[in-house]
PyMOL CGO cylinders between C-alpha atoms (Angstrom):
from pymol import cmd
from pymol.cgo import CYLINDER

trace = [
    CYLINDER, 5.56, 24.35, 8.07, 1.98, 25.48, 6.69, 0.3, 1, 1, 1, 1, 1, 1,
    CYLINDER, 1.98, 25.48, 6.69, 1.72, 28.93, 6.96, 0.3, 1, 1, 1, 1, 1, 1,
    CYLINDER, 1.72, 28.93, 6.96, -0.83, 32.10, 6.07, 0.3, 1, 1, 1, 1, 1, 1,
    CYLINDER, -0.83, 32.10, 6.07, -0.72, 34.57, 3.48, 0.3, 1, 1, 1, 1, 1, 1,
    CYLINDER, -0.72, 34.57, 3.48, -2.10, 37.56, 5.64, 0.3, 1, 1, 1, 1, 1, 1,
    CYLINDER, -2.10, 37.56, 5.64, -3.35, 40.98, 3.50, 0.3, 1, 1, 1, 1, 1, 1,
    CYLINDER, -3.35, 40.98, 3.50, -4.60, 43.86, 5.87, 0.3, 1, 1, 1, 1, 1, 1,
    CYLINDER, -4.60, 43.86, 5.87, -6.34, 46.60, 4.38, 0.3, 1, 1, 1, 1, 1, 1,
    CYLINDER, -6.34, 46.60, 4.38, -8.56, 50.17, 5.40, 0.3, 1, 1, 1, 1, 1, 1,
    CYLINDER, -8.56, 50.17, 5.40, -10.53, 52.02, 2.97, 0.3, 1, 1, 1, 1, 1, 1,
    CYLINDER, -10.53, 52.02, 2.97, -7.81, 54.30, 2.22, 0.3, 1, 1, 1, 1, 1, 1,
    CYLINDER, -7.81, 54.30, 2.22, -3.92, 52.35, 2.38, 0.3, 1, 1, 1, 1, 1, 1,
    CYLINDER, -3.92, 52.35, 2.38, -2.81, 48.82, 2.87, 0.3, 1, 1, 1, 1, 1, 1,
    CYLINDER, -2.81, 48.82, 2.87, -1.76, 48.47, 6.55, 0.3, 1, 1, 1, 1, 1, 1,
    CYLINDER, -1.76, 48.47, 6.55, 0.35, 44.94, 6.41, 0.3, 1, 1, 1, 1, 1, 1,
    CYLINDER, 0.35, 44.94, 6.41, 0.89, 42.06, 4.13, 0.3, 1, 1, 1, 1, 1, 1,
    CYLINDER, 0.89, 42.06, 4.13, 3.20, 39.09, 4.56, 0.3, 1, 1, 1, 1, 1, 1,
    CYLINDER, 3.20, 39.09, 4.56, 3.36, 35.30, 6.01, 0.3, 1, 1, 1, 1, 1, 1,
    CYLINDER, 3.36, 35.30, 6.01, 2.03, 34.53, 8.94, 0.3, 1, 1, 1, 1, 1, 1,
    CYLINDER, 2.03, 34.53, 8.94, 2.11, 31.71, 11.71, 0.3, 1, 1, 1, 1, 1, 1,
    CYLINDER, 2.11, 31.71, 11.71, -1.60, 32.95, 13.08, 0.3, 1, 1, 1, 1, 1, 1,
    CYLINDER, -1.60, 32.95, 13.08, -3.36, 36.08, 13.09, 0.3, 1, 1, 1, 1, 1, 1,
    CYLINDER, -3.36, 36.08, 13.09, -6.17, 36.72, 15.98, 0.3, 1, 1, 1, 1, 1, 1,
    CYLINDER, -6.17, 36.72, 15.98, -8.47, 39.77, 15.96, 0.3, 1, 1, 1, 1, 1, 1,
    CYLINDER, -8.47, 39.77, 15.96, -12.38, 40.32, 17.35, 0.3, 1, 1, 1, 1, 1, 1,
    CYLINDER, -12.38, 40.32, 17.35, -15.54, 39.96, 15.30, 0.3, 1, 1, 1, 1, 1, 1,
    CYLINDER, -15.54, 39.96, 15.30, -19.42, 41.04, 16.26, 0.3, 1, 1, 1, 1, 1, 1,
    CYLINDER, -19.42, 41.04, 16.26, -19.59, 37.13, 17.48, 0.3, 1, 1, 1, 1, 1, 1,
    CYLINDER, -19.59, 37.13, 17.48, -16.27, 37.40, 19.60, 0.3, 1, 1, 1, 1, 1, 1,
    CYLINDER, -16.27, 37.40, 19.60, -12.67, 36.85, 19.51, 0.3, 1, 1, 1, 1, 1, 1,
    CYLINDER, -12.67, 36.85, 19.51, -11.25, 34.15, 16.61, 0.3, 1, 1, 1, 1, 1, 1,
    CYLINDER, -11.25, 34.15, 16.61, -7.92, 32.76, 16.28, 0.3, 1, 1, 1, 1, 1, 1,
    CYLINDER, -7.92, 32.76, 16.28, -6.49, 31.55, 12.61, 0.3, 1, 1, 1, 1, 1, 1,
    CYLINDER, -6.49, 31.55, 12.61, -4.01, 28.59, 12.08, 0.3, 1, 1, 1, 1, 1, 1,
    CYLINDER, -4.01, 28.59, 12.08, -2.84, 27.12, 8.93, 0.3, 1, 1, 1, 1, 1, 1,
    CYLINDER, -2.84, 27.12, 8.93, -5.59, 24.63, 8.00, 0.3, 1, 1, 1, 1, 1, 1,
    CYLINDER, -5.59, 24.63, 8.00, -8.64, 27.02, 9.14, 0.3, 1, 1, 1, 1, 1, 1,
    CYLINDER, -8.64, 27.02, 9.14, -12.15, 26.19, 7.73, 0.3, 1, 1, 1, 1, 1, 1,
    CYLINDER, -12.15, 26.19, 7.73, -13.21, 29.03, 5.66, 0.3, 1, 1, 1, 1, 1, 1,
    CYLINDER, -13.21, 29.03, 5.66, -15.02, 31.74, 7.41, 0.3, 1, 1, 1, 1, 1, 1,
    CYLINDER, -15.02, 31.74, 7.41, -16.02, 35.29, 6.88, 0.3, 1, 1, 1, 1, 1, 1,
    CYLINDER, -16.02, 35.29, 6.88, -16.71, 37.44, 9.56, 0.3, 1, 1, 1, 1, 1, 1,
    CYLINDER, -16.71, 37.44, 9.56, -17.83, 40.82, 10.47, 0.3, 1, 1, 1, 1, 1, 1,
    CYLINDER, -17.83, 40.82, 10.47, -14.87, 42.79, 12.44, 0.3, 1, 1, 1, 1, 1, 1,
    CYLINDER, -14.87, 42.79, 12.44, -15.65, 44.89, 15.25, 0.3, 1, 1, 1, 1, 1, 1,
    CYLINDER, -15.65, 44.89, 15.25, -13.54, 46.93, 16.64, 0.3, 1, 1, 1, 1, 1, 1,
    CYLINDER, -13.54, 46.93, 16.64, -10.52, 46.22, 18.61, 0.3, 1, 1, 1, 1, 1, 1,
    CYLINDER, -10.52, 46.22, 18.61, -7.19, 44.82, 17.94, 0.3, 1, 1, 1, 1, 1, 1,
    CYLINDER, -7.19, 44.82, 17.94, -6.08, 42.13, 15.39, 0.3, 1, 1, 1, 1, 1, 1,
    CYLINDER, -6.08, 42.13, 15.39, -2.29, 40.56, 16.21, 0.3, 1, 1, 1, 1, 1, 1,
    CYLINDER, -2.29, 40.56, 16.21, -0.12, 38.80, 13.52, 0.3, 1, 1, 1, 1, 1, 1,
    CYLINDER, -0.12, 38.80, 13.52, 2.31, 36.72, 14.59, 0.3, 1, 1, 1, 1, 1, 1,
    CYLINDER, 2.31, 36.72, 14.59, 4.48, 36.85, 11.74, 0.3, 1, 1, 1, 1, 1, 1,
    CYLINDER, 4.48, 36.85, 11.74, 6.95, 33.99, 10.21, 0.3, 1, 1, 1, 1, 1, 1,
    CYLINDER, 6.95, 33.99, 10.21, 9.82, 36.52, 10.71, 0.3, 1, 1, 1, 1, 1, 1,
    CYLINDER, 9.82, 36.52, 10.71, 10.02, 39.34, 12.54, 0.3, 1, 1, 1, 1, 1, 1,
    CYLINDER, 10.02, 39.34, 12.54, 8.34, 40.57, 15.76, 0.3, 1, 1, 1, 1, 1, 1,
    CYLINDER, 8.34, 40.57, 15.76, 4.80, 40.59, 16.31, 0.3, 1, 1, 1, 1, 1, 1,
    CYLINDER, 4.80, 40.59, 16.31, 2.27, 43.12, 14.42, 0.3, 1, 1, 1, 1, 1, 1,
    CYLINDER, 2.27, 43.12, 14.42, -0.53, 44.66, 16.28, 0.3, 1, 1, 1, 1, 1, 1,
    CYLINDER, -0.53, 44.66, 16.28, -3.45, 47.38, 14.32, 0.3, 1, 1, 1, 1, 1, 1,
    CYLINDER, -3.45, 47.38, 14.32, -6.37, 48.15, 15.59, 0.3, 1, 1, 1, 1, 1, 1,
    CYLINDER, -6.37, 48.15, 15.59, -9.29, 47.88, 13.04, 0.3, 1, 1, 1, 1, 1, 1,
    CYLINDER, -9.29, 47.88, 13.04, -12.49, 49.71, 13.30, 0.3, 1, 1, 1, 1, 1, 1,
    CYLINDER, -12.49, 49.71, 13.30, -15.79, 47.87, 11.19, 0.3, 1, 1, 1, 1, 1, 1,
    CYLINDER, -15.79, 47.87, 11.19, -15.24, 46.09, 8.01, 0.3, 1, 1, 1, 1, 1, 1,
    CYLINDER, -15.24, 46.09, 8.01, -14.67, 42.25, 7.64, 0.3, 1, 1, 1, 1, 1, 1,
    CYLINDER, -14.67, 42.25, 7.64, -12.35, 39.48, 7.10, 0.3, 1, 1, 1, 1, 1, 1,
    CYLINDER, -12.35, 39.48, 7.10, -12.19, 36.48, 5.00, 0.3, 1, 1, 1, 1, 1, 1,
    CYLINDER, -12.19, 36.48, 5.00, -10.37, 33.10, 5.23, 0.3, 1, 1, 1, 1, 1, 1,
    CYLINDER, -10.37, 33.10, 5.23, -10.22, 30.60, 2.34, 0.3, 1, 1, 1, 1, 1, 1,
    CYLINDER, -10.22, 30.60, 2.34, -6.99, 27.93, 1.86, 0.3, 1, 1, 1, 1, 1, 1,
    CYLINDER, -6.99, 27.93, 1.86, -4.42, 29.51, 4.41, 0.3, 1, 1, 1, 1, 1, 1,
    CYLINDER, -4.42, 29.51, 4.41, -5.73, 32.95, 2.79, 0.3, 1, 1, 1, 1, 1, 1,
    CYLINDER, -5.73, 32.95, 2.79, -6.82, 35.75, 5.06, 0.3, 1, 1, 1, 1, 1, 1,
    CYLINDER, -6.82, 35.75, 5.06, -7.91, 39.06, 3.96, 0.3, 1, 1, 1, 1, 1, 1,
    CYLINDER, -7.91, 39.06, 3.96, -8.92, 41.57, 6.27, 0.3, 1, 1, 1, 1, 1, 1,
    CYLINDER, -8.92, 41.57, 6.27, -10.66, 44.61, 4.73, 0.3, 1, 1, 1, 1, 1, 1,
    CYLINDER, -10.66, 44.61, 4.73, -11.28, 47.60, 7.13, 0.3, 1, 1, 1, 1, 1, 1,
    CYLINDER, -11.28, 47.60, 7.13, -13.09, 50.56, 7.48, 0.3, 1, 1, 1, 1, 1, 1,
    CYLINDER, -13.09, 50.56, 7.48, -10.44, 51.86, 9.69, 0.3, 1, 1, 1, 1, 1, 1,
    CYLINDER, -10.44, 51.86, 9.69, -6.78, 50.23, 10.84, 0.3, 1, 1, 1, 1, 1, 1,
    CYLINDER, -6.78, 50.23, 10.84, -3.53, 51.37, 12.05, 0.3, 1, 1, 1, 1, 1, 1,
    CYLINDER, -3.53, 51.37, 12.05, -0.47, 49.78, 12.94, 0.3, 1, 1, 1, 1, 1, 1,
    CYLINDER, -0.47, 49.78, 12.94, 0.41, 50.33, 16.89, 0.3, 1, 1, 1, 1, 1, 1,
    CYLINDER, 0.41, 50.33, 16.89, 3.32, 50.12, 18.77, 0.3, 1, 1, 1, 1, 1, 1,
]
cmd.load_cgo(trace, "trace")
């Protein structure tokens, strides 16, 4: 099974890294949704939430304020101004 290598950043600490099944969060064009096998892209974030759907484990919301993400061979980075792990 194909999955994502997922990094979440903010300016100031990393927020979540791992594998990943898909990851969906909000950009200035809308919501997106990443599978395995995504074209690359790179986005502006706005802010909202962004959900990972881990390969193990349960499910990881943060909310991310500004920055952007990147996706390039199952590779997503998300670099944000602002993000925090919620409940």
């Amino acid at each position: 099974m194909a999955t994502l290598d997922v990094q979440v950043v903010a300016a100031d600490h990393a927020v979540w890294s791992g594998e990943a099944r898909s990851l969906t969060g909000r950009t200035v064009e809308g919501d997106i949704g990443i599978l395995p096998g995504h074209s690359p892209v790179l986005a502006l974030l706005a802010q909202g939430d962004l959900t990972i759907e881990p390969v193990e484990g349960d499910t990881v919301k943060a909310y991310v304020k500004g920055g952007f993400f990147s996706v390039d061979a199952d590779k997503v980075t998300v670099v944000a101004d602002e993000a925090d792990v919620t409940d």
